[in-house]
C-alpha positions in Angstrom: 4.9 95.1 67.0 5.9 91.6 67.6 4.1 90.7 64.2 6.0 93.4 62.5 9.0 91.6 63.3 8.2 88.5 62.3 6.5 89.8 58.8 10.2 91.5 58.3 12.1 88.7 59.1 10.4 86.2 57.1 11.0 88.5 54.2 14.5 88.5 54.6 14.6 84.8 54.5 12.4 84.6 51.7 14.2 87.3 49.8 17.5 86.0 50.3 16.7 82.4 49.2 15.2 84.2 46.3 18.1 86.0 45.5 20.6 83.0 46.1 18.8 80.9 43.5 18.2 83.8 40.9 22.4 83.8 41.0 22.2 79.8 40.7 19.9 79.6 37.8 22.1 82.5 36.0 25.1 80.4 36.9 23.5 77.6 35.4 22.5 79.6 32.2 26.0 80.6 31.5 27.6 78.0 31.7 25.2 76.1 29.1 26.0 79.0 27.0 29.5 77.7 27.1 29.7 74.3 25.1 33.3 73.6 26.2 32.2 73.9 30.0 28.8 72.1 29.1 30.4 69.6 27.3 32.5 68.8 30.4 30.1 68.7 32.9 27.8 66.1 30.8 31.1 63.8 30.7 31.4 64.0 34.7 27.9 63.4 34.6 28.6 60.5 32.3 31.4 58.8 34.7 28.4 59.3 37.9 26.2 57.5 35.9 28.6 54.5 35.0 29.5 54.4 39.1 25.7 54.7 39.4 25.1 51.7 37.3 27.7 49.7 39.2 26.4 51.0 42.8 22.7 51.1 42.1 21.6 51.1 45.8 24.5 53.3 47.1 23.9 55.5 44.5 19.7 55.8 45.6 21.1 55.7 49.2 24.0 58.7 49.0 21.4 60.6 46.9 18.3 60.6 49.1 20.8 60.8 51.9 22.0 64.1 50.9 18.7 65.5 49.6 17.4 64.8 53.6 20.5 66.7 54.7 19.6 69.9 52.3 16.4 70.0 54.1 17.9 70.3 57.4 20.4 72.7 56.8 20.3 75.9 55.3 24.2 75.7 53.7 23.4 72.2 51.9 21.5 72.8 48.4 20.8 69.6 46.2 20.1 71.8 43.1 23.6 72.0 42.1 23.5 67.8 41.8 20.2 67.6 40.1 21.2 67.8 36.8 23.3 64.5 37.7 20.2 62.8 39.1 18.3 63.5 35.9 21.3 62.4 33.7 21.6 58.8 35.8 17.8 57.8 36.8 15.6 60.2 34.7 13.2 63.0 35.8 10.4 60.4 37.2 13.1 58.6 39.3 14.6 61.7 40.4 11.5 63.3 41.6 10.1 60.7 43.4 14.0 60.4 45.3 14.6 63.9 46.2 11.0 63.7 47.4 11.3 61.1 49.4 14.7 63.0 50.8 13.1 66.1 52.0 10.1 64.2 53.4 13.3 62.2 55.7 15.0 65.7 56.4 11.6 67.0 57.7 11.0 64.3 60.0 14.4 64.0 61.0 14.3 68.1 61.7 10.6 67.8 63.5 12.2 65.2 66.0 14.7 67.4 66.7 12.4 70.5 67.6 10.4 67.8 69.6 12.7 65.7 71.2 15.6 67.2 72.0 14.5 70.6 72.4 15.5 74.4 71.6 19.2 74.0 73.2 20.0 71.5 70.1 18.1 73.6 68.0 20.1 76.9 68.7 22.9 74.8 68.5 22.2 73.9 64.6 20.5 76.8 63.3 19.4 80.4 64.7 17.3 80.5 67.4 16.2 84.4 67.0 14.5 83.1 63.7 12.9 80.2 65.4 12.2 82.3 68.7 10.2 84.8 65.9 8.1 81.9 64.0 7.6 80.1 67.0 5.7 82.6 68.9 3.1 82.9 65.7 3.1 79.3 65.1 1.4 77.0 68.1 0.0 73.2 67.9 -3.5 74.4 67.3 -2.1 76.8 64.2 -4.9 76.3 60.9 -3.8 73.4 59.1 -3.6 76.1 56.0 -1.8 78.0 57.7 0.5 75.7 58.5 0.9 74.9 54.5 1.8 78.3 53.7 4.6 78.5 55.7 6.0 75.5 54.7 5.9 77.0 51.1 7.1 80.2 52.0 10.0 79.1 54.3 13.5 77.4 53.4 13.1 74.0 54.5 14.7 73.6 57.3 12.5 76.1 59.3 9.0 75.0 59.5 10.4 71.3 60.9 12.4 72.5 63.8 9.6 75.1 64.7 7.0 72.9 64.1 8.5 70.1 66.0 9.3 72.8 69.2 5.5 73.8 69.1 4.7 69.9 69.3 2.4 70.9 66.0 0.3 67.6 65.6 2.9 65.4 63.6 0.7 63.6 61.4 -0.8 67.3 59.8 3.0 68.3 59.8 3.8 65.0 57.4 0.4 65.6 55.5 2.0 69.9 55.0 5.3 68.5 54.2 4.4 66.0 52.0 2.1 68.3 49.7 4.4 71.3 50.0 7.7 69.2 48.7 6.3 68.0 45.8 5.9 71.2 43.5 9.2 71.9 44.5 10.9 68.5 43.8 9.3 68.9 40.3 10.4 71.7 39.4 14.1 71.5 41.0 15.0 68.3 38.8 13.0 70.0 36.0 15.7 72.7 36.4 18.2 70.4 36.4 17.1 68.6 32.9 17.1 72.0 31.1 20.9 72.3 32.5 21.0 69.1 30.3 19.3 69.7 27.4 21.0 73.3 27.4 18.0 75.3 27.3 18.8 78.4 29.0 15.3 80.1 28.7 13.8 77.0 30.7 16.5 77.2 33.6 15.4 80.7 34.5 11.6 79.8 34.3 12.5 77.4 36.7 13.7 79.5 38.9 11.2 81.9 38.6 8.8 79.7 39.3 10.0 78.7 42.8 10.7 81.8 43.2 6.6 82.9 42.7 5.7 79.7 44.8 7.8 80.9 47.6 7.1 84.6 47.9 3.4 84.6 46.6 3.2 81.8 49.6 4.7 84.4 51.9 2.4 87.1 51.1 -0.8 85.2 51.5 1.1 83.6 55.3 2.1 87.3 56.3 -2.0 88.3 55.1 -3.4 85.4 57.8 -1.4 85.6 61.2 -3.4 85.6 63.7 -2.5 88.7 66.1 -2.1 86.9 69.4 1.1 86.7 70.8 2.0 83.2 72.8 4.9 82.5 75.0 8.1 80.7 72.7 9.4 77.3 74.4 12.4 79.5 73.1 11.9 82.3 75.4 11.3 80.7 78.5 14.9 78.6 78.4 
């Protein structure tokens, strides 16, 4: 039963992210469609790049700063400033930065599962979800399966549940590492087709993550093992 739950729940997460960048990449879409609107946005984009230029270390620092803050929250999304990143440093650059942002929000969301514990954790996200993952999820979890939910999941999840289940941290930074990747690719790849207004690129972007995510989910959901441990969670 307690399975069930957890199958249902993660599907409603998945689902929902799905659904919240399907509206993105259509926002995105039309407004390249609009060459007013896209022509305004490229000169805003212009004037970042010229403070950019002047700033070159702030403007690294504020931008992997706020890609490690999208992987720790679920209301902070760095895909609507992509298309910036791509018009200032290039796709290369801008890969390699957001990467190295979400691997920081992932440690910095692991120490707080691990350190401070689930009353800091219900304080910054929803313990029922965690409380759910966490009783599937222990420190001796398969280090595969461990990879598919950090595909499947928004990001901020698998670090806080991870980090409450005291999951090895040096497999957790080998799953994070290889899971952020595809997705940093493919984010600023989204963000140079909102550039180069090509519309039909912007929703295979999308698509894709979206495959990535919920094919990821499917194959997670298809390997749980059935035991049912205690939650740190439940026993506070």
């Amino acid at each position: 039963m307690q399975r069930l739950k957890v199958s249902r729940f993660a599907d409603r997460v998945v689902w929902r992210r799905a659904a919240i960048l399907v509206a993105l990449c259509l926002a995105l879409a039309a407004m390249t469609s609009s060459q007013p609107l896209h022509d305004a946005l490229i000169r805003l984009m212009e004037v970042i790049e010229e403070s950019i230029v002047r700033h070159r270390v702030a403007g690294v620092v504020l931008f992997i700063t706020f890609a490690a803050v999208s992987a720790m929250f679920a209301f902070v999304s760095i895909t609507v400033i992509a298309p910036a990143a791509v018009f200032a440093w290039g796709q290369p650059i801008s890969i390699v930065l957001l990467w190295i942002g979400w691997i920081l929000g992932g440690f910095a969301t692991y120490g707080v599962g691990r350190f401070l514990g689930p009353r800091v954790v219900s304080w910054l996200t929803a313990s029922h979800a965690l409380r759910r993952f966490e009783r599937r999820l222990q420190r001796d979890a398969p280090f595969g399966l461990i990879l598919l939910f950090q595909l499947a999941m928004p990001s901020e999840i698998p670090g806080y549940v991870l980090g409450l289940a005291r999951y090895p941290f040096w497999k957790y930074l080998l799953a994070l590492t290889i899971t952020e990747l595809p997705y940093a690719v493919v984010t600023i790849y989204l963000g140079a087709s909102f550039i180069e207004r090509r519309s039909g690129l912007i929703l295979a972007a999308g698509l894709t993550l979206i495959v990535l995510s919920v094919g990821a989910l499917y194959i997670w959901r298809a390997r749980m093992r059935p035991d049912e441990p205690t939650s740190r969670l439940d026993r506070r």
